[in-house]
N, C-alpha and C positions, 0 to 999 in steps of 0.2 A: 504494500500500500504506500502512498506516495506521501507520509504525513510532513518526509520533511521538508517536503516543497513549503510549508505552511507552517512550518515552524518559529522560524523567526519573525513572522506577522503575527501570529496567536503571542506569542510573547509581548512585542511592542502593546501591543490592543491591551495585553492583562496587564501590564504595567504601566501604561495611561491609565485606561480605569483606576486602577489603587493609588494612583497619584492624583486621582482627579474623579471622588467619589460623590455620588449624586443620590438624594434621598428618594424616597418614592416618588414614580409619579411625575421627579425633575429628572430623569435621566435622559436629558436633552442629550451633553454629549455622547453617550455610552451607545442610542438608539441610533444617532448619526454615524458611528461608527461601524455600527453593525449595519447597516444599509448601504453607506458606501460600498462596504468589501463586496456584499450579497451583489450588488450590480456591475462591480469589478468580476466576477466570480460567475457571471450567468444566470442568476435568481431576479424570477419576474418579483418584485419587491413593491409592496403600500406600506405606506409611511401611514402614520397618523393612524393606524388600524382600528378597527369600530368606534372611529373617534375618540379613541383613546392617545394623547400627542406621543406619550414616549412609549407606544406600542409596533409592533412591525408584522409583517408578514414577511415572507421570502417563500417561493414558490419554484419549484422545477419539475420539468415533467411533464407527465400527462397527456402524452402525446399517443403512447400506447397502455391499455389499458390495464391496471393491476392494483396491491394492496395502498391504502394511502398512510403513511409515516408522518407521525408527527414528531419531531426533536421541540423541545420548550427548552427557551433561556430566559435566566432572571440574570439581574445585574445595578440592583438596589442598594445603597448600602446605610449603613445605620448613625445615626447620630451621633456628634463628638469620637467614635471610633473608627470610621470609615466603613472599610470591605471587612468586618469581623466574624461575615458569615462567608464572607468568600465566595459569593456572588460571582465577581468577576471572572473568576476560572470557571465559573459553574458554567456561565454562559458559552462562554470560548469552548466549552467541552462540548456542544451541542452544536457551534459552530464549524468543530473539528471535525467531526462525524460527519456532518451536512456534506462539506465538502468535498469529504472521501467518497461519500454514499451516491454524488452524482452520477458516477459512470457506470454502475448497478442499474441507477436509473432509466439510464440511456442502454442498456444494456435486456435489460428485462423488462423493460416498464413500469408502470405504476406512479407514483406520486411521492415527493420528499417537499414537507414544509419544516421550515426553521423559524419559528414563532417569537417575538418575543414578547412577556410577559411582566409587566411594571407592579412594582411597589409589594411585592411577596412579604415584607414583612410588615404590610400596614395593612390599606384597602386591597388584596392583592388579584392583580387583574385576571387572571384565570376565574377568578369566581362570576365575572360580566360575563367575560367568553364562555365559559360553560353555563352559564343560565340564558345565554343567545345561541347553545347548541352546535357552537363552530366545532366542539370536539366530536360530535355525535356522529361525523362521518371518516372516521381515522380510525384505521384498522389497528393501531399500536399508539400513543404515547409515550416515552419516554425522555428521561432527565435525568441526574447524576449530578449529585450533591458534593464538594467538599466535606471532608473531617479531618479528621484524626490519622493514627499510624492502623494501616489496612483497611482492608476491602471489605465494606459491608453493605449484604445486601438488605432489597427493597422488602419492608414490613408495612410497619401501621404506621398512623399517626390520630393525633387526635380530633376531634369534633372541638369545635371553640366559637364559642360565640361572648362577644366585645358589648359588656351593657355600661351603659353612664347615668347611672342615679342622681337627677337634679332637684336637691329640695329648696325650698322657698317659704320663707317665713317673713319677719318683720322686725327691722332696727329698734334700737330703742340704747338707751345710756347703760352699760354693764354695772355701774353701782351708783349711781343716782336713782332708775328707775326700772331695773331687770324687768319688772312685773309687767310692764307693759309691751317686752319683746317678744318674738316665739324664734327659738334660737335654731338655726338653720342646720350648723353644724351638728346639736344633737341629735337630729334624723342621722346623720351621716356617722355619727359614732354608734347610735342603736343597730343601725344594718350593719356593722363590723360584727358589735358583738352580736349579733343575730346568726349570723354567716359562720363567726368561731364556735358559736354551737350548734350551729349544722353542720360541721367536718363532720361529727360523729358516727352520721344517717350516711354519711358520702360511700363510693366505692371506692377502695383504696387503690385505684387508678385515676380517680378522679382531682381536678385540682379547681380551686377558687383562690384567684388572686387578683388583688387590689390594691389603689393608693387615693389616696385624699387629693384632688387634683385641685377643688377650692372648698378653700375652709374659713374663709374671711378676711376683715385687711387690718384690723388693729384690737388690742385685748379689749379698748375699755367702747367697743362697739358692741352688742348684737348683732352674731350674722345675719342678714336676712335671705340669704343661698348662700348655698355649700354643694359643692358634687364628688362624685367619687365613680372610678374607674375600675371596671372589671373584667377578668376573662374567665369563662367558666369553663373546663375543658371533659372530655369524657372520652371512653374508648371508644363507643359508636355512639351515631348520629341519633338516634333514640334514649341512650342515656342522658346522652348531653341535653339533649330537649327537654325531659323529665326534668333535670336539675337545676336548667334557668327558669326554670317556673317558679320553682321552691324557692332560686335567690332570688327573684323579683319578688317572692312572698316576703321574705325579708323587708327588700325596702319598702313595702306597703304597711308592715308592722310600725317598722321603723316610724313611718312619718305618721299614723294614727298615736304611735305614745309620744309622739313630740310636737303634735298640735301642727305640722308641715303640710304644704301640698309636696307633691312629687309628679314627677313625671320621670320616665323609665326610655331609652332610648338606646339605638344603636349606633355606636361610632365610628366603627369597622365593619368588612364587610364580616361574614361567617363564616367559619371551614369545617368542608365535612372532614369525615374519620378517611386516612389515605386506606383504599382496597385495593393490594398488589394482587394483579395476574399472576398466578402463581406459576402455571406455564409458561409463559413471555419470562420471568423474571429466572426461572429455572433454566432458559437459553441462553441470558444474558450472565451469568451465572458461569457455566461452559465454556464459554469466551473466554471470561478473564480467567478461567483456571489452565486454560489450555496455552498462555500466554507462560506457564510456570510459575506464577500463585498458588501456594499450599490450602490456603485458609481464607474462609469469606464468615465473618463475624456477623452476630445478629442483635441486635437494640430491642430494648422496650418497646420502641416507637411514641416515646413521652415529645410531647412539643405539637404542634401545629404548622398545618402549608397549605395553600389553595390548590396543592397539586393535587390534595384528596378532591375536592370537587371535578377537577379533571375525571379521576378514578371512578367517580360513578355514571361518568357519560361513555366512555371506551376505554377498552383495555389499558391498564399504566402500568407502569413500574417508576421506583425512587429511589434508587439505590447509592451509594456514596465509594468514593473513591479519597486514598491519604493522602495528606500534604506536608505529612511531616513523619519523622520517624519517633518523635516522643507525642507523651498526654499532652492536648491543648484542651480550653476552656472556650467553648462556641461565643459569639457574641462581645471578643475581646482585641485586644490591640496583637495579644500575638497572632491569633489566629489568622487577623491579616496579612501581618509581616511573612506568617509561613505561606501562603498564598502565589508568593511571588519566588518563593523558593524552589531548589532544583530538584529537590523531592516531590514539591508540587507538582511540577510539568514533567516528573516520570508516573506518579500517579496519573494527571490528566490524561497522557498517551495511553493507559493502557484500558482508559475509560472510556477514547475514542474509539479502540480499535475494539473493544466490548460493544460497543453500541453498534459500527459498523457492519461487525461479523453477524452481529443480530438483527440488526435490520437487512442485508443479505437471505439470510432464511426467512426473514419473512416475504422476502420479494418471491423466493424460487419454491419455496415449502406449503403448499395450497393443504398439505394437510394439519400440519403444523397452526396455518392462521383458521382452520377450520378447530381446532381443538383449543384455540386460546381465546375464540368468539363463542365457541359453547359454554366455557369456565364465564367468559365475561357474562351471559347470558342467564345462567344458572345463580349468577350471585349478585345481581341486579333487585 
């Protein structure tokens, strides 16, 4: 395979990006970047994608008829730490594959898009896409995640939904004349402790976590609002739903013992539970082992992605590739730093050429996409 024609551009691309990192949703330059190549490279490419500005399509193919290949790239990255989810290679890995995967295409036919997908760790755009059904015609999904030291593959993840409890009360002097205020922030401390005694009921997969995002602006005022932020997480899509009921019962309590109104909202979009093709993901699997990888490790699947929403329109997988040879801490300053390291773009390669070998069989293996469209079918 010819990665190293494309070696030293996936490099420059990953190390702009980490130098020049963009929050959800602003990946102005990251989006331009990836379009440029895609029309240097022969991908019929939309810019601005379902109206979304730092979303893209990239399109090849099609010319003769066969399975259609989705690759997803994010390339988002987080506040005050930059690329700590490591985004940036994430993307480039899907780019890598693309690239390789055209002459398969041109060769058997069928269809390869290279998608790209904005703000994964906020509103994250797969969740528009897949509730506008662009995934519902893609015979495969797939993406590859950065981590840690080894190959691990695609499992769960969690169901998560983003609520913002806004209570509203009324000012008044804190010790001149309390009696006359209805204190805003106490709704927001009764839903804490409301929430801390509902761990108990929870499933010990489950998570509730929260921060006081306003709680007022001086001691010797009455708040008159206050809000607070939550994610409520679960292992599937049905627990999770059962459980933001019970914590929205919370803030209803809350604001009836503290004389508040409330109103209950969503700030983010939602993410379903990720459900790997077990098939597809046991191909993808094969690949990297057959590369001379011993060992492909397996996670909790603790945490949240909109790639689960993908996951119940067409077939997916999630699976993670290392960037480093020690323990990192996701979501941190090293994490980035390992990102751009030479461990990293040995992991990267071997995640393209996983993705490649597997998207391959699914262009030429008509039994194979018939056995991973039954599995997807069956657990729909």
């Amino acid at each position: 395979m010819e990665l190293n024609k494309y070696k030293k551009d996936l490099k420059e691309m990953n190390e702009y990006m980490y130098n020049n990192p963009e929050l959800g949703n602003e990946e102005y330059k990251s989006a331009k970047l990836y379009c440029d190549y895609l029309n240097k490279n022969g991908f019929n490419v939309t810019e601005n994608y379902l109206n979304i500005p730092t979303a893209f399509e990239g399109k090849y193919g099609g010319i003769k008829p066969g399975p259609k290949i989705a690759l997803l790239a994010e390339y988002d990255a987080l506040p005050e730490i930059g690329h700590g989810c490591g985004h940036n290679i994430l993307g480039l890995t899907s780019l890598g594959a693309s690239l390789l995967l055209k002459k398969y295409i041109d060769e058997f036919g069928g269809e390869l898009y290279l998608i790209g997908t904005p703000a994964e760790e906020t509103n994250g755009a797969k969740v528009t896409m897949s509730d506008l059904g662009i995934f519902d015609k893609f015979t495969v999904a797939m993406i590859v995640h950065p981590t840690e030291k080894g190959h691990h593959r695609s499992t769960t993840s969690q169901a998560m939904e983003a609520l913002k409890f806004k209570f509203k009360g009324k000012t008044a002097h804190a010790a001149g004349d309390p009696y006359n205020g209805i204190n805003a922030l106490d709704g927001v401390l009764n839903l804490f402790n409301s929430i801390n005694a509902l761990r108990q009921q929870t499933l010990d997969s489950s998570r509730i976590h929260g921060i006081i995002s306003k709680g007022g602006t001086t001691p010797n005022i009455i708040p008159d609002y206050a809000e607070a932020k939550f994610y409520v997480r679960a292992n599937k899509l049905k627990d999770m739903l059962e459980l933001v009921e019970k914590v929205k019962n919370c803030g209803r309590g809350a604001a009836l013992s503290s004389g508040t109104e409330l109103e209950i909202e969503n700030y983010e979009f939602s993410f379903y539970d990720m459900v790997t093709n077990k098939t597809l993901s046991e191909v993808y699997e094969k690949n990297i082992k057959i590369q001379g990888i011993e060992e492909i490790y397996e996670d909790e699947g603790l945490g949240s992605t909109d790639m689960g929403n993908v996951s119940h329109r067409c077939p997916a997988i999630h699976p993670y590739f290392p960037i480093s040879k020690e323990n990192l801490t996701g979501h941190s300053i090293d994490f980035a730093k390992a990102s751009i390291s030479e461990e990293a773009y040995k992991g990267m390669a071997e995640a393209i050429y996983g993705l490649v070998l597997t998207g391959i069989e699914i262009l030429t293996n008509e039994k194979l996409v018939e056995k991973i469209q039954n599995e997807f079918k069956n657990k729909k």
